[in-house]
C-alpha positions in Angstrom: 0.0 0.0 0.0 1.1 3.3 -1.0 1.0 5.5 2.1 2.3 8.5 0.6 0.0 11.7 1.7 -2.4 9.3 4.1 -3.3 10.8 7.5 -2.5 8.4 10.4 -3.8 9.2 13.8 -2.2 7.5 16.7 -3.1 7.5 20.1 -1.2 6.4 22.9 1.8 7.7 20.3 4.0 9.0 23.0 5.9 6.3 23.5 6.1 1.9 23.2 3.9 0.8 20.3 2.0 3.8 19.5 5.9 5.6 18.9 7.3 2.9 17.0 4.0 3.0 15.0 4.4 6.2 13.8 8.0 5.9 13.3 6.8 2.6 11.0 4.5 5.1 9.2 6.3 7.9 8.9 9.1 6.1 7.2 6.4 4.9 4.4 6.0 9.0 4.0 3.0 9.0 5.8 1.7 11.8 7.7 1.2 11.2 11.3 -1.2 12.7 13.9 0.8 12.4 17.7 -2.4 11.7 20.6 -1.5 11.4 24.2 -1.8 13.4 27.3 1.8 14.3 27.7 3.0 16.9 25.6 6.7 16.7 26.2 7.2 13.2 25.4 5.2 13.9 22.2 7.2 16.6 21.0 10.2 14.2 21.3 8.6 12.1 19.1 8.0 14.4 17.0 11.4 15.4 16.3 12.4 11.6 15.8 9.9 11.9 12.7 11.6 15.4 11.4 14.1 13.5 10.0 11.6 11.3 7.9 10.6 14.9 5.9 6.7 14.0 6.5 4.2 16.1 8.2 3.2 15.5 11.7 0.7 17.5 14.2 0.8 17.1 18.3 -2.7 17.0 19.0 -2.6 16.4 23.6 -5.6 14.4 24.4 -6.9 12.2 27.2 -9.0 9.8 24.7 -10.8 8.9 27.7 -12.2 12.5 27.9 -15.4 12.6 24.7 -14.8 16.6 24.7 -11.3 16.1 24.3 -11.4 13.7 21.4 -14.1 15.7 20.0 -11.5 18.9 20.0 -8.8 16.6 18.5 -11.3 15.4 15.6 -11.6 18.9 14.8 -8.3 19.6 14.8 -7.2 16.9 12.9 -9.8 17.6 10.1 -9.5 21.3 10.0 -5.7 20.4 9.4 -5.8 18.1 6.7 -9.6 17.6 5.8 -9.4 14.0 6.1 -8.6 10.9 8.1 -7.2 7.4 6.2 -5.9 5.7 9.3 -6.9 5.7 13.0 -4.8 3.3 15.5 -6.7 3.4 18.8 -3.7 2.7 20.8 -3.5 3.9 23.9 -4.0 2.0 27.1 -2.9 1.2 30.9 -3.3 -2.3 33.1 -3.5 -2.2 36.9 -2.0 -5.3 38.5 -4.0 -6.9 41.6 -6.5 -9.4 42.4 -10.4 -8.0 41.7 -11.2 -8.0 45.8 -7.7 -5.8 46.4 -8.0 -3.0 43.2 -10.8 -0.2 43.8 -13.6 0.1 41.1 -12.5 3.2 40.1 -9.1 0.8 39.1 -11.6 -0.8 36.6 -13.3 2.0 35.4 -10.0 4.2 34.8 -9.1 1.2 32.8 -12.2 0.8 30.7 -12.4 4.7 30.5 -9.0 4.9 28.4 -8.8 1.0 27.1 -12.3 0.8 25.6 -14.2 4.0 25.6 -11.4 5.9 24.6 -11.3 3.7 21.3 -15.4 4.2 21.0 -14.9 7.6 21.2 -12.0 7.9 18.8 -13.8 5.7 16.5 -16.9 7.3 16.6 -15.4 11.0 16.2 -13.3 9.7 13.2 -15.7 7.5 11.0 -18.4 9.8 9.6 -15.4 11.2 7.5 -14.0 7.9 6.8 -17.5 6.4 5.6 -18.3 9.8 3.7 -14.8 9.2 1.6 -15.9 5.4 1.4 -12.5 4.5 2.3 -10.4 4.5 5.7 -9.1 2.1 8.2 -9.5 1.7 12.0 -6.8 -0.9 13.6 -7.5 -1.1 17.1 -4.5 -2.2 19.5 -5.6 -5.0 21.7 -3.7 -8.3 23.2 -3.8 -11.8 23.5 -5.5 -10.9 26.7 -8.6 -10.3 24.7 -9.2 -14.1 24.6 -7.8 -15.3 27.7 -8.9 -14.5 31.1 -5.8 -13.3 33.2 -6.1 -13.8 36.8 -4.9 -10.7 38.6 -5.8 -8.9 35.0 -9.7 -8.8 35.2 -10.2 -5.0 34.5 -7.5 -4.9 32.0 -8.6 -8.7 30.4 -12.4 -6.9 30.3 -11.6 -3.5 28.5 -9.5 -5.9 25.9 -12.7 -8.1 25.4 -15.4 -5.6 25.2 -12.4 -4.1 21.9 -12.2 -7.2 20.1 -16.6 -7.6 20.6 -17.0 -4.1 19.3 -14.5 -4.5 16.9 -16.3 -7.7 15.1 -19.4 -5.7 15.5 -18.2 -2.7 13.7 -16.4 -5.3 11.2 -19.4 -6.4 10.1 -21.7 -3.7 10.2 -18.7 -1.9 7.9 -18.9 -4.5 5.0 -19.0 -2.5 1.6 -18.8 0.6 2.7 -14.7 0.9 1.8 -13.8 1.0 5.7 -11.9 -1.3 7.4 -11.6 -2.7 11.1 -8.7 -5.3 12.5 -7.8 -6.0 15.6 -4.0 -6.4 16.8 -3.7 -8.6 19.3 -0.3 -9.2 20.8 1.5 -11.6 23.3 3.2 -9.1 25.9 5.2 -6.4 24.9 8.6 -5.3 26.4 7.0 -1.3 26.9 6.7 0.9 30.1 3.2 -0.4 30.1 4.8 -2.4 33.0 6.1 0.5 35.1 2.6 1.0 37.0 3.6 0.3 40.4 0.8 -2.5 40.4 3.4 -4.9 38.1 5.9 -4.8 41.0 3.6 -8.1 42.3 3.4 -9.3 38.1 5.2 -13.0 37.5 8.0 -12.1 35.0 7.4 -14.1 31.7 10.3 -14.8 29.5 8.3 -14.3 26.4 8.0 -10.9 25.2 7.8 -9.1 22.0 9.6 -5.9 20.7 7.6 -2.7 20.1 9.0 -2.9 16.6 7.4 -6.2 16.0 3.8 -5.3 16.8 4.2 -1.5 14.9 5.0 -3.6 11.7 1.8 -5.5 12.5 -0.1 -2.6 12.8 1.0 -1.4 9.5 0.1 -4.4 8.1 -3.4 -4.5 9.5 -3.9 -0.7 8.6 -4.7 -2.5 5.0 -5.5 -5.8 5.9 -9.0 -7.2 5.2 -8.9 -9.5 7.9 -10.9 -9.1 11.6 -7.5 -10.0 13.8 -4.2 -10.5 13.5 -2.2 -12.3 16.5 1.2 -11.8 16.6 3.1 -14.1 17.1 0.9 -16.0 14.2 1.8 -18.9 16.5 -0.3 -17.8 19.5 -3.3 -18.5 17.4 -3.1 -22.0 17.7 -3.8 -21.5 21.6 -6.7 -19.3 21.2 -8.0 -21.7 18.4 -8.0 -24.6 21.2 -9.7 -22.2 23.7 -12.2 -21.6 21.7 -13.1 -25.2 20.4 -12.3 -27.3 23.4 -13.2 -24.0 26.0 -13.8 -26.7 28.8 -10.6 -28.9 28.3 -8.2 -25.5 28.1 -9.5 -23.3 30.8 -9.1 -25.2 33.6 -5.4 -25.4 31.7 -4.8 -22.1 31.2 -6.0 -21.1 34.4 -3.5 -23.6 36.6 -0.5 -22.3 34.4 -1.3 -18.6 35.7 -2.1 -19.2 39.1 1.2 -21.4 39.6 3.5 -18.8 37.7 1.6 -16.5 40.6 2.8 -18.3 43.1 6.7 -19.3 41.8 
């Protein structure tokens, strides 16, 4: 796909996958839209693109504000007049079993992890369906199909992404915009430096932010619901889903013993 002159909006773009994303982009000559609440780290971003000679706009936002990403919609179409790519990125986990974490924990997570990416989505796609053409790729995890004990509010704000996201999928048919879901294993970012992960087994498995930006450049044009990375992972949510009552009790041991070592 020939990105040259396409406007990419990222959120969560100030650093980890939403940065390396719009590095990924910018080097294909797109022109990139910066979203997150902190200005400074943006700006840094910002002049790591410079160098790629493409245009790029720092729009601060806290997705999980509607007035805010209403502002930012605004700004990004009064700017450029259109949208071609929006990657609802941005999101936070809190570490801690469900009777220990307040609800506002959960809700602060489903605030930025879901509704941020309803609101995004819903401020960016009368454009994108009035140009009959667009893409929305929203930034998920493995953790969208498997219940992670100690994970519930993050685990839920995944979930209710990848249900919208087949909703929208389908409800988009023929109408020249797309919807895919990246859903990754964990990722070495500072996602992890919440206080909360100071209690979090340490897995050996972990992917580069590199690896899952390329993905999302490759879903921004892919016709396909999801894409796991690594490909491999889907063989595990395959058996979930066919044999649910042979893996979960599975699935569930391994967590709760890695918990415990």
């Amino acid at each position: 796909m020939d990105y040259s002159g396409k406007i990419v909006v990222i959120t969560g773009a100030s650093s980890g996958i939403g940065k390396e994303s719009a590095l990924e982009f910018a080097k294909l000559r797109a022109s990139v839209v910066l979203v997150s609440r902190n200005k400074d780290k943006l700006d840094e971003v910002a002049e790591e693109l410079s160098k790629y000679q493409t245009k790029v706009l720092v729009c601060v936002c806290d997705v999980s504000k509607k007035d805010q990403v209403n502002q930012l919609s605004n700004q990004v179409l009064e700017k450029f007049g259109t949208v071609d790519i929006l990657v609802n990125n941005a999101g936070f986990g809190i570490y801690g079993n469900f009777d220990t974490l307040k609800v506002e924990d959960v809700e602060s997570q489903m605030a930025t992890n879901y509704l941020g990416m309803v609101y995004c989505t819903k401020a960016f796609l009368p454009k994108m369906l009035q140009q009959k053409s667009g893409h929305i790729v929203n930034v998920a995890s493995v953790a969208a199909s498997f219940g992670i004990p100690a994970m519930a509010g993050y685990c839920a704000s995944k979930f209710a992404m990848l249900g919208f996201s087949e909703s929208l999928y389908h409800e988009l048919k023929g109408s020249g915009v797309g919807v895919t879901v990246v859903s990754p294993i964990m990722v070495r970012t500072n996602f992890f430096e919440h206080g909360s992960f100071n209690k979090m087994p340490r897995y050996t498995t972990a992917l580069s932010p590199v690896t899952v930006a390329r993905a999302v450049v490759r879903a921004s044009s892919s016709p396909r619901l999801e894409i796991v990375t690594p490909q491999i992972v889907r063989i595990a949510i395959w058996f979930k889903q066919t044999l649910p009552y042979l893996i979960n009790p599975i699935v569930g041991k391994i967590f709760r013993r890695s918990k415990t070592n």
